[in-house]
C-alpha positions as protocol buffer text, in pm:
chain_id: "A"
residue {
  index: 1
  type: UNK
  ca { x: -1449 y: 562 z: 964 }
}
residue {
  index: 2
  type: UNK
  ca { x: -1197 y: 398 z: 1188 }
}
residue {
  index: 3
  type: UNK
  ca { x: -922 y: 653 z: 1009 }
}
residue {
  index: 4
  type: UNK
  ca { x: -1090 y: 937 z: 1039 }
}
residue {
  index: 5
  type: UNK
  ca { x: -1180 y: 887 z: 1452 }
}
residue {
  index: 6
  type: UNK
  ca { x: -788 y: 764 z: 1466 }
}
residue {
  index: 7
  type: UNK
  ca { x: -618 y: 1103 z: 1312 }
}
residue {
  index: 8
  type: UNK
  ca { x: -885 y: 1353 z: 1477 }
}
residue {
  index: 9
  type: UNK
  ca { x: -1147 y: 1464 z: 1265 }
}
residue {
  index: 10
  type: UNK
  ca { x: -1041 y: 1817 z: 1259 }
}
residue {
  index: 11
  type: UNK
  ca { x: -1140 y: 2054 z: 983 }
}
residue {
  index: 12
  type: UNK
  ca { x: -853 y: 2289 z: 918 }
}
residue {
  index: 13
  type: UNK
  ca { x: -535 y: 2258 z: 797 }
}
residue {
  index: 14
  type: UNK
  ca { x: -306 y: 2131 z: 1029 }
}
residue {
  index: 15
  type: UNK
  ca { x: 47 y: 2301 z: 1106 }
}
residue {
  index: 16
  type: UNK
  ca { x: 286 y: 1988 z: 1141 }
}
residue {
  index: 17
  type: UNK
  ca { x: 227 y: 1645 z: 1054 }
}
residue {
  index: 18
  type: UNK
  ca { x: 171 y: 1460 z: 1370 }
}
residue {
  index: 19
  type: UNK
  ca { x: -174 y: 1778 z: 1430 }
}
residue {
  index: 20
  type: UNK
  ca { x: -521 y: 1672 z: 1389 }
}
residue {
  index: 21
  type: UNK
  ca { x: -681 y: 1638 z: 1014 }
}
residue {
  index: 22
  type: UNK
  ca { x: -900 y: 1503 z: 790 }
}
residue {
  index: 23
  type: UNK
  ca { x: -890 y: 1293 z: 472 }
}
residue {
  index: 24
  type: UNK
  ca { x: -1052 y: 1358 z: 120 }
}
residue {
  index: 25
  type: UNK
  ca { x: -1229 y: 1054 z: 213 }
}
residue {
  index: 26
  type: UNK
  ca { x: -1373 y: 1093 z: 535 }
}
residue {
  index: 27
  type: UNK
  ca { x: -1503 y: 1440 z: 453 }
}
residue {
  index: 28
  type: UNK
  ca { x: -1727 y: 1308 z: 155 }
}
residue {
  index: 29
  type: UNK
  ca { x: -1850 y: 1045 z: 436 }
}
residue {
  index: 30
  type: UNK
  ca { x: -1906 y: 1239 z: 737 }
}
residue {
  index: 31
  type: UNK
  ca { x: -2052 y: 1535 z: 515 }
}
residue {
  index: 32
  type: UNK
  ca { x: -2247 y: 1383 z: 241 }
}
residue {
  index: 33
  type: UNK
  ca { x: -2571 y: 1341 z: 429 }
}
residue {
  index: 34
  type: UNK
  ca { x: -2606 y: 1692 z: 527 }
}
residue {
  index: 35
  type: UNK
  ca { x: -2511 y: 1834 z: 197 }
}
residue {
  index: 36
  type: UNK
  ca { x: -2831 y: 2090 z: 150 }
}
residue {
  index: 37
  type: UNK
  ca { x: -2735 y: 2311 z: -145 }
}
residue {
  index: 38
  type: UNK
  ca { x: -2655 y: 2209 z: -483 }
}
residue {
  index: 39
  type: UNK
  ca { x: -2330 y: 2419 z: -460 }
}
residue {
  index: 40
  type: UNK
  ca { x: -2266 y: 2184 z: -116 }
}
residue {
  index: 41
  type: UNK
  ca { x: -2293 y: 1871 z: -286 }
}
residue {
  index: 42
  type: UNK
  ca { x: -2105 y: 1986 z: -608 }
}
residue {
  index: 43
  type: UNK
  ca { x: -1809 y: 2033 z: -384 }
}
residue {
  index: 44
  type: UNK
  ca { x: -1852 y: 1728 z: -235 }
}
residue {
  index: 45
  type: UNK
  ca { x: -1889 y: 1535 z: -596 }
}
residue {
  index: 46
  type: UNK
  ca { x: -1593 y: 1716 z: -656 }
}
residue {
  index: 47
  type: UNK
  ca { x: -1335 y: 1612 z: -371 }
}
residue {
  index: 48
  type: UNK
  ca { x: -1488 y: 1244 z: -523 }
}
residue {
  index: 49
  type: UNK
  ca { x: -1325 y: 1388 z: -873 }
}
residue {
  index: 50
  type: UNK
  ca { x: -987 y: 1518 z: -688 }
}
residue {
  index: 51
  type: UNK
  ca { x: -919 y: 1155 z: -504 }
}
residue {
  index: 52
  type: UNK
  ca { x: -1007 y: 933 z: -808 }
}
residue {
  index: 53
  type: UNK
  ca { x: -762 y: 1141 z: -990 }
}
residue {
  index: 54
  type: UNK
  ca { x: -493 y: 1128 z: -687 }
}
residue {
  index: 55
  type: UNK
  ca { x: -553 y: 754 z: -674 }
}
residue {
  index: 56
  type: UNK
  ca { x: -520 y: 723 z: -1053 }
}
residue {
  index: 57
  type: UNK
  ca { x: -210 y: 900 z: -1121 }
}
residue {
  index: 58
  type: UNK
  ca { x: -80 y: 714 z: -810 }
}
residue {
  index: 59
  type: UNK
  ca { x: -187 y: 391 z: -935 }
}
residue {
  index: 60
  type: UNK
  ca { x: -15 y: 461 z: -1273 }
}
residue {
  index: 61
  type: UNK
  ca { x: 356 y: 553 z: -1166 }
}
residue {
  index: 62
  type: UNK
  ca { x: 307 y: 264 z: -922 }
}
residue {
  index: 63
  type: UNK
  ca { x: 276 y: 6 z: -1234 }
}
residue {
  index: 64
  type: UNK
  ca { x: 570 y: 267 z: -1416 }
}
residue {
  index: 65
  type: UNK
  ca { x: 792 y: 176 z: -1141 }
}
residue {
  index: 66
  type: UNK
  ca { x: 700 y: -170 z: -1145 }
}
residue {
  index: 67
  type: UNK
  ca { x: 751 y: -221 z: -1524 }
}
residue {
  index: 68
  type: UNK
  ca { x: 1102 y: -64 z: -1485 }
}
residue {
  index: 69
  type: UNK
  ca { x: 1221 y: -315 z: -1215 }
}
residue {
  index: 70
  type: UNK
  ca { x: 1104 y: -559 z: -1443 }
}
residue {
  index: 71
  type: UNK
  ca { x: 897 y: -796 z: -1193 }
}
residue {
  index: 72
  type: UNK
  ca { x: 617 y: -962 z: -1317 }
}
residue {
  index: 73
  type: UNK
  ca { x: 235 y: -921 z: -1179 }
}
């Protein structure tokens, strides 16, 4: 929760990099408990869905670029 207090807690896109935001993350957290509707929490189960599979493919090329330089885990 520290992150999300740190970059602003702002929900909209933000126009430049340094602007206030959110992270897949800290929406699920901050928006979980008040999910009502079953079409609320399917979007919320879903942005769950979208970062495992960012963190997965990230995860992978990490370990491709690892095996390349050839060091050993």
């Amino acid at each position: 929760m520290a992150v999300t207090m740190v970059i602003g807690n702002s929900n909209f896109i933000p126009k430049s990099i340094f602007s206030p935001a959110n992270t897949l993350a800290s929406v699920i957290a901050n928006e979980f408990t008040e999910a009502t509707g079953s079409l609320y929490l399917a979007s919320l189960i879903e942005l769950g869905l979208v970062l495992f599979i960012v963190t997965t493919i990230i995860n992978l090329i990490g370990k491709l670029i690892i095996r390349r330089m050839g060091v050993e885990v």
